[in-house]
DRENSEFI-393316 format. One record per residue (C-alpha): residue number from 1; x, y, z. Coordinates in Angstrom, 2 decimals. Layout:
<atom martor="NUM" u="X" v="Y" w="Z"/>
...
REM end
This chain:
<atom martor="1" u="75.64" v="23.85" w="-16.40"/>
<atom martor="2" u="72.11" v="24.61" w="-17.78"/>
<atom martor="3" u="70.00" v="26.71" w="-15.46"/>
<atom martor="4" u="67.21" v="24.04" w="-16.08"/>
<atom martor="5" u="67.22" v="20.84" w="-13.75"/>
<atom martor="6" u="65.07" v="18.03" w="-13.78"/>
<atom martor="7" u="63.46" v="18.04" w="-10.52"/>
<atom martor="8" u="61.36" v="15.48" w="-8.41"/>
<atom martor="9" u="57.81" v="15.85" w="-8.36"/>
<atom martor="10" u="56.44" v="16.49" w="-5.04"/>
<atom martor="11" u="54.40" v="13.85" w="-3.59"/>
<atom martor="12" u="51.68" v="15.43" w="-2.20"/>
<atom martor="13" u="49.93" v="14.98" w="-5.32"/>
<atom martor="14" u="48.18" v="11.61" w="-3.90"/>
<atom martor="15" u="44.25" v="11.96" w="-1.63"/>
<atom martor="16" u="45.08" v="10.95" w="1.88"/>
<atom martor="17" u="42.07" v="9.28" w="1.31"/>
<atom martor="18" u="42.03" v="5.09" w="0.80"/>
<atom martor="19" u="40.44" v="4.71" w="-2.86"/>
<atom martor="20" u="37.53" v="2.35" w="-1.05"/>
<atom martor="21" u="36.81" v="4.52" w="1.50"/>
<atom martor="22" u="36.56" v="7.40" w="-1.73"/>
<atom martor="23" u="34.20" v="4.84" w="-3.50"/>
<atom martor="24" u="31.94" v="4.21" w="-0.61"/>
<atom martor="25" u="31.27" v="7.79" w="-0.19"/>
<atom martor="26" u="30.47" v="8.42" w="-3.65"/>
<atom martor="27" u="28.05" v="5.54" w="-3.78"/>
<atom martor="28" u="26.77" v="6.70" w="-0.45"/>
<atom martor="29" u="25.85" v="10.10" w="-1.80"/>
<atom martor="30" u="24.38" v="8.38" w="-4.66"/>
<atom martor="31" u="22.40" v="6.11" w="-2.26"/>
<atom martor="32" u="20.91" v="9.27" w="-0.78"/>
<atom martor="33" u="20.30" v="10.97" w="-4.36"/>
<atom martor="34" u="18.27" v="8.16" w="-5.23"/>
<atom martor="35" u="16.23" v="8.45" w="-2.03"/>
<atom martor="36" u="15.42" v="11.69" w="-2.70"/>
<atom martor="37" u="14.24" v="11.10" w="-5.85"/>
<atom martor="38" u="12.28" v="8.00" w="-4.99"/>
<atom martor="39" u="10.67" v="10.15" w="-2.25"/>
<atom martor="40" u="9.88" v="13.06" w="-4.78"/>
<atom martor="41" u="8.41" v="11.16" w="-7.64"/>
<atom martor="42" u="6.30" v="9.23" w="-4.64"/>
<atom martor="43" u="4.62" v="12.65" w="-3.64"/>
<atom martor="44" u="4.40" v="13.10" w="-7.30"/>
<atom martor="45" u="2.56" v="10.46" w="-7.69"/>
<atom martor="46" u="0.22" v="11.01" w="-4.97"/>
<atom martor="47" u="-0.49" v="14.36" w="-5.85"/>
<atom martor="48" u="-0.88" v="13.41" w="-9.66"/>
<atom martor="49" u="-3.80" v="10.81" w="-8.56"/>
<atom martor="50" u="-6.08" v="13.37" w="-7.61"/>
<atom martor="51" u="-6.52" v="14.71" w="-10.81"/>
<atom martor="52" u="-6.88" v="11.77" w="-12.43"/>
<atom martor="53" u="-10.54" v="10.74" w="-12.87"/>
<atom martor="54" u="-11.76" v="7.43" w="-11.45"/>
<atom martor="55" u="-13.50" v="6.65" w="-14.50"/>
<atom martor="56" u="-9.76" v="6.23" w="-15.91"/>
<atom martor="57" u="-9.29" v="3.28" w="-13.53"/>
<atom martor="58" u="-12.03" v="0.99" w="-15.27"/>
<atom martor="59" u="-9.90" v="-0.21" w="-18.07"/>
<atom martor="60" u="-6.67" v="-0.93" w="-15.79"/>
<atom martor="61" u="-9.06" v="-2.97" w="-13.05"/>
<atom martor="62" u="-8.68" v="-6.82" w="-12.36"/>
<atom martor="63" u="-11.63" v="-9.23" w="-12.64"/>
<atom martor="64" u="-12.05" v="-11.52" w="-9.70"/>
<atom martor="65" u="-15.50" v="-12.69" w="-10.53"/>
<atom martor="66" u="-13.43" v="-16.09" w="-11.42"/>
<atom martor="67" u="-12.58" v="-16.46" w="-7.77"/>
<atom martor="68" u="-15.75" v="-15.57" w="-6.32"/>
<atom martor="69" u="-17.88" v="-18.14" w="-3.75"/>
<atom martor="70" u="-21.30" v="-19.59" w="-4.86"/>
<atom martor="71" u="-23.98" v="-16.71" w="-4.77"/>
<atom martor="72" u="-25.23" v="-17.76" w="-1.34"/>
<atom martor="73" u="-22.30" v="-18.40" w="0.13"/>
<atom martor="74" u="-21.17" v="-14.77" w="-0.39"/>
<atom martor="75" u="-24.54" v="-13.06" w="0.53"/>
<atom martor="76" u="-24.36" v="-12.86" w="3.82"/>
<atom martor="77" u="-20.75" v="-10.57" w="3.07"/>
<atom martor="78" u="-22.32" v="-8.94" w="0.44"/>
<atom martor="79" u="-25.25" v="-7.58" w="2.70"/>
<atom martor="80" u="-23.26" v="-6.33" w="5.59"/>
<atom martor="81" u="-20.69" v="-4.79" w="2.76"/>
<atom martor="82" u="-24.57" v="-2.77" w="1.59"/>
<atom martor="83" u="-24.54" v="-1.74" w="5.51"/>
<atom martor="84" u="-21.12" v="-0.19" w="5.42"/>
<atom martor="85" u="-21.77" v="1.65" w="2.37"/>
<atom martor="86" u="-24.73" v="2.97" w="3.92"/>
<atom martor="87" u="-22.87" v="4.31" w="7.09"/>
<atom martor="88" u="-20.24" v="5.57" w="5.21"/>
<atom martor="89" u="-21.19" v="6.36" w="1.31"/>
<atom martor="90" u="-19.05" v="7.02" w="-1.14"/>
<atom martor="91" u="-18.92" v="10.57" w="-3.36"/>
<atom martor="92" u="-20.41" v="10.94" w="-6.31"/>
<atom martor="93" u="-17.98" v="9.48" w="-9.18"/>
<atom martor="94" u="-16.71" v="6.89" w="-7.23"/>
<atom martor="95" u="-17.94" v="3.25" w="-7.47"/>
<atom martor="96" u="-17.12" v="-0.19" w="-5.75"/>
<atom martor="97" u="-17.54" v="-4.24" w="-6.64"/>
<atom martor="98" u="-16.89" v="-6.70" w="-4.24"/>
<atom martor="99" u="-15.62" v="-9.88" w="-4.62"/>
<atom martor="100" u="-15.72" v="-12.77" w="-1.80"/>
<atom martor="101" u="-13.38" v="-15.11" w="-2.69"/>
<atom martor="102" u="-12.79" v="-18.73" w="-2.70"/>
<atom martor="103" u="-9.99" v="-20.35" w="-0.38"/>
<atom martor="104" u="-8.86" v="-20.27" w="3.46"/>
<atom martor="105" u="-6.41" v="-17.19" w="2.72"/>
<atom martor="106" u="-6.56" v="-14.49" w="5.29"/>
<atom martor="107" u="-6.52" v="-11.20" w="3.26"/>
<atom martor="108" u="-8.36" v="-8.50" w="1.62"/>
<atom martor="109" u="-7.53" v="-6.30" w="-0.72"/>
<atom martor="110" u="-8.47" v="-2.97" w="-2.69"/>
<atom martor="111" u="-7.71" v="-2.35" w="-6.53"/>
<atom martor="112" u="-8.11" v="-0.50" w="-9.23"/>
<atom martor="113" u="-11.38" v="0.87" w="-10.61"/>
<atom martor="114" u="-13.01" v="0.04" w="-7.08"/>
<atom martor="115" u="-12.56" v="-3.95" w="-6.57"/>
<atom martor="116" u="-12.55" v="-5.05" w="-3.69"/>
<atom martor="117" u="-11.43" v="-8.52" w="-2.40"/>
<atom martor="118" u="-12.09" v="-10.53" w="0.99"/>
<atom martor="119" u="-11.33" v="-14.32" w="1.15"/>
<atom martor="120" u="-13.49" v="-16.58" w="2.97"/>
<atom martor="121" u="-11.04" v="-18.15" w="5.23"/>
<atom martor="122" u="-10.87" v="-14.39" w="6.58"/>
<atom martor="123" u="-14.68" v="-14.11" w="6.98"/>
<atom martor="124" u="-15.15" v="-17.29" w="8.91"/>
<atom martor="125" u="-12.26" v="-16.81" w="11.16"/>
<atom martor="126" u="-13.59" v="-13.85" w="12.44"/>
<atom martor="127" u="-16.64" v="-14.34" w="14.51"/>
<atom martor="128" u="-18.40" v="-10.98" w="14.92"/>
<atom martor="129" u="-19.86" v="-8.67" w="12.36"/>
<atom martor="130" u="-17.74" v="-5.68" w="13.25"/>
<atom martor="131" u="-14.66" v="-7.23" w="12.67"/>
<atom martor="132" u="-15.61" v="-8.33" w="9.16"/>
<atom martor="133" u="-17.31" v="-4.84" w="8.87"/>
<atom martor="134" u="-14.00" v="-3.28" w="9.59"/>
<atom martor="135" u="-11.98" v="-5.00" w="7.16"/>
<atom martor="136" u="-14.65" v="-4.29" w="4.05"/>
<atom martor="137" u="-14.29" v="-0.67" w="5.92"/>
<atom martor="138" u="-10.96" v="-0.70" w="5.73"/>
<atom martor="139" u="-10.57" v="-1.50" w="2.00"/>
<atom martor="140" u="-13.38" v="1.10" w="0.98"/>
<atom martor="141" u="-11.32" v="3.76" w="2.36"/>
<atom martor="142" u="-8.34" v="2.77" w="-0.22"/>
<atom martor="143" u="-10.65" v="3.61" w="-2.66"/>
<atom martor="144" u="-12.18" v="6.91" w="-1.41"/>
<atom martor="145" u="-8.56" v="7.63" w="-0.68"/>
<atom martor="146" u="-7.65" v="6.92" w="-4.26"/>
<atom martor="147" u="-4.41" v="5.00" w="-2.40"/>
<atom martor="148" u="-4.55" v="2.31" w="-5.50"/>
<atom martor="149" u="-4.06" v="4.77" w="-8.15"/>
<atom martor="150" u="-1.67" v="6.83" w="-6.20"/>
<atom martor="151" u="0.44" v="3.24" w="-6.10"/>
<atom martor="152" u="-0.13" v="3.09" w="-9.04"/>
<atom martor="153" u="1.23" v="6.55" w="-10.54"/>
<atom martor="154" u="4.10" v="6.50" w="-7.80"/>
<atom martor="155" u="5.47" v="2.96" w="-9.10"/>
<atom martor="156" u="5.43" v="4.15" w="-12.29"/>
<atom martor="157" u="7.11" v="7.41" w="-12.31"/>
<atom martor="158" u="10.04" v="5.63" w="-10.34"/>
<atom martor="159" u="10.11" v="2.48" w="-12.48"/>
<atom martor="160" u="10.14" v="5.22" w="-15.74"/>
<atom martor="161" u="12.78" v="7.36" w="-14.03"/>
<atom martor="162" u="15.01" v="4.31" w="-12.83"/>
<atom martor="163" u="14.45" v="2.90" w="-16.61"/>
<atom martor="164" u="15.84" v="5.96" w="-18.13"/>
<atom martor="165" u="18.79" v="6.41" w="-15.82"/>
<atom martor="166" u="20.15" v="2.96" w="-15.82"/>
<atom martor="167" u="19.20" v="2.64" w="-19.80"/>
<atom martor="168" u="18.03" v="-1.06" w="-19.15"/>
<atom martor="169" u="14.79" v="-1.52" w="-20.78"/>
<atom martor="170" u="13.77" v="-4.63" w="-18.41"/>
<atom martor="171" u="13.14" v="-1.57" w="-16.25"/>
<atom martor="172" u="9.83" v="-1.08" w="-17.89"/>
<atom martor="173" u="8.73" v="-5.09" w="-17.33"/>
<atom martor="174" u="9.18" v="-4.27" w="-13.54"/>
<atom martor="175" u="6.43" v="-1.59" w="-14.10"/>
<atom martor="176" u="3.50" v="-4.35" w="-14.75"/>
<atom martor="177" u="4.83" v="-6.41" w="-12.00"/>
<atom martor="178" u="4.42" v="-3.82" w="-9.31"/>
<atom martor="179" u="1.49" v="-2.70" w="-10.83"/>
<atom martor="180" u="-0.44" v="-5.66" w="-9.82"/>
<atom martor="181" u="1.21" v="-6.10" w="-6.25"/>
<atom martor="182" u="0.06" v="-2.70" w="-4.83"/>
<atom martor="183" u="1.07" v="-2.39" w="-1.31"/>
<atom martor="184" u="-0.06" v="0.98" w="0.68"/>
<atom martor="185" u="2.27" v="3.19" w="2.90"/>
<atom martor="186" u="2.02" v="3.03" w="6.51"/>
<atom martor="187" u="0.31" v="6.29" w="6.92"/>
<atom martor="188" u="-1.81" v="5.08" w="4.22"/>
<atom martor="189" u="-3.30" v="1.86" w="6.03"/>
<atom martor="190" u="-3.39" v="3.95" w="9.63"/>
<atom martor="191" u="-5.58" v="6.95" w="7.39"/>
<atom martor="192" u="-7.72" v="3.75" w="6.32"/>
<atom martor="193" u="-7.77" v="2.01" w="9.63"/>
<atom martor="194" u="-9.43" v="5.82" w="11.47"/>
<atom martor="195" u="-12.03" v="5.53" w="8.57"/>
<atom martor="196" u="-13.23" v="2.02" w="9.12"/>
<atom martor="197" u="-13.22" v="2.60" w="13.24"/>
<atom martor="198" u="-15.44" v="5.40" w="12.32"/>
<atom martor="199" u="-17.74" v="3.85" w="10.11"/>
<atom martor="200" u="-17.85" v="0.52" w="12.47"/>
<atom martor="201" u="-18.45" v="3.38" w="15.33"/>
<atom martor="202" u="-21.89" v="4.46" w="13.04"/>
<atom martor="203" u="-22.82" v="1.23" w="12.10"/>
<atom martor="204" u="-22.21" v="-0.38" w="15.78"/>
<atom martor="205" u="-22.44" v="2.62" w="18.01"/>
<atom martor="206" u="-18.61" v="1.04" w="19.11"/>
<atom martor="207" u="-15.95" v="-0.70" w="18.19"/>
<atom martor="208" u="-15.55" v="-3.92" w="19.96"/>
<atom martor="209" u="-14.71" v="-6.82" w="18.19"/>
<atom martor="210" u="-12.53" v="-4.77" w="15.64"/>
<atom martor="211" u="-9.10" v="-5.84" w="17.84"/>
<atom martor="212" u="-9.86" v="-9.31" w="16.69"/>
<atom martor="213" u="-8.81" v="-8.61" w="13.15"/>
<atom martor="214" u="-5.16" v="-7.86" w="14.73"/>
<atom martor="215" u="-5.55" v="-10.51" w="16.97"/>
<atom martor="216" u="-6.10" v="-13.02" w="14.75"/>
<atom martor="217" u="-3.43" v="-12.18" w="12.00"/>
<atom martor="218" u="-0.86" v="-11.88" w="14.25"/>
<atom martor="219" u="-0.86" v="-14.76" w="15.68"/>
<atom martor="220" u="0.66" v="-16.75" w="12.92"/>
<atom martor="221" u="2.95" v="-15.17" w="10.53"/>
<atom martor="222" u="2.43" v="-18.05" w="8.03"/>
<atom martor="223" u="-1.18" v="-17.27" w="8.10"/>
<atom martor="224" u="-1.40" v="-13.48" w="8.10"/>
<atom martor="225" u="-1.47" v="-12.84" w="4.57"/>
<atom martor="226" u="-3.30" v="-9.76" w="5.58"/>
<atom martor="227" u="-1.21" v="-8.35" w="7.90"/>
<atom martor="228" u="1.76" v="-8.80" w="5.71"/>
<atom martor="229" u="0.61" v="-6.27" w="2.94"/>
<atom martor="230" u="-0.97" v="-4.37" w="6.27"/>
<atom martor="231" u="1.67" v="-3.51" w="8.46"/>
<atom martor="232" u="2.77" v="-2.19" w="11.94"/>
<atom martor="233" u="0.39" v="-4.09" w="13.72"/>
<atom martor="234" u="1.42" v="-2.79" w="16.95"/>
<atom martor="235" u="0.86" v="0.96" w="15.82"/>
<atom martor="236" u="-2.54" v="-0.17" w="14.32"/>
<atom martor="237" u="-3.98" v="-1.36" w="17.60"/>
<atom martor="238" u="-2.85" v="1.42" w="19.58"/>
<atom martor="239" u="-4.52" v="3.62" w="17.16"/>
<atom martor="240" u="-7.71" v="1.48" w="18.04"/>
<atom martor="241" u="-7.39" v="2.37" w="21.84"/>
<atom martor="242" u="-6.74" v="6.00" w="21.11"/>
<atom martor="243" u="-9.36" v="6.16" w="19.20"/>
<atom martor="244" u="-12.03" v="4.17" w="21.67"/>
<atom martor="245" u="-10.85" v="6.83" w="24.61"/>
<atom martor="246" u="-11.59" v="9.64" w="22.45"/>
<atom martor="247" u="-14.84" v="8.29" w="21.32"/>
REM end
């Protein structure tokens, strides 16, 4: 008989593991690698907008003069706006238009190359000046803070990187659409909320009235345009009592 034998193979040779139990930890870990470099190319972003000079913004800025209110309609917004860049001006190289805007929409909003938008339906729902004040406030940080262009470069390196690893090119047409539907971070609006209490604070000498902005928005969901791109509403006016025991 040959010394050579044809022998079983042993049948440890198979993962104990189930094969969808295998695939939903791989995909997990790539979840969690695409976190990470969401996260990363975020702070890159950020970081990458300071350098940038605001200048650079005038070219990519939308035009809202179309929208705007009749002259008079619009001056009484326009003059208080004057009083909030006096209490809290901005540095040299840095500019700002405002737009009041046609229509019973509650929001404002900060873009690009300074433009700044407030509807009128906001304006005349609230009925004190420091409210209002807050909001125009509120959006001027954005811009001091550079928070649209930091959007802006943040979107962009993700919808570049996300392009290039999935090799789909529609990746790139998702670019211009977030471009133009910028929405801040939450530590972003709270760093912009502290700025317009303060400046509200200097223009005022307090800040009553300002808990009417939250007040307002959240009382209908279907009308708080505003507080939907402005978050954690809850957070924000707990912020605004913090802040009044301190000051």
């Amino acid at each position: 008989m040959s010394q050579f034998q044809n022998r079983i193979p042993p049948e440890n040779n198979v993962s104990d593991n189930h094969p969808l139990a295998e695939f939903l930890g791989l995909g997990m870990v790539a979840l969690l690698l695409v976190v990470l470099l969401t996260l990363a190319l975020v702070f890159a972003g950020h970081t990458l907008a300071r350098f940038v000079p605001f200048s650079w913004e005038a070219p990519l800025r939308l035009d809202w003069s179309e929208l705007a209110v009749d002259e008079a309609d619009g001056k009484p917004v326009h003059l208080l706006f004057e009083q909030v860049l006096v209490a809290d001006p901005l540095p040299q190289g840095l500019s700002v238009r405002l737009t009041v805007a046609r229509g019973e929409t509650l929001n404002a909003m900060a873009g690009l190359g300074g433009e700044l938008l407030i509807y009128q339906g906001l304006v005349e729902q609230l009925d004190n000046d420091a409210a209002v004040a807050f909001v125009l406030a509120h959006e001027l940080a954005h811009v001091r803070h550079r928070d649209p262009m930091q959007m802006l470069l943040s979107q962009s390196l993700v919808a570049l990187s996300l392009a290039a690893l999935s090799g789909n090119d529609s990746k790139m047409l998702e670019l211009g659409v977030m471009a133009t539907q910028l929405g801040f971070s939450r530590s972003q609006e709270l760093e912009a909320d502290r700025r317009a209490m303060e400046t509200v604070k200097r223009l005022y000498g307090d800040t009553e009235g300002v808990e009417q902005v939250f007040e307002l928005l959240s009382q209908d969901s279907a009308l708080g345009d505003w507080l939907m791109t402005h978050p954690d509403t809850e957070a924000r006016l707990q912020q605004l009592e913090s802040f009044r025991r301190r000051h």
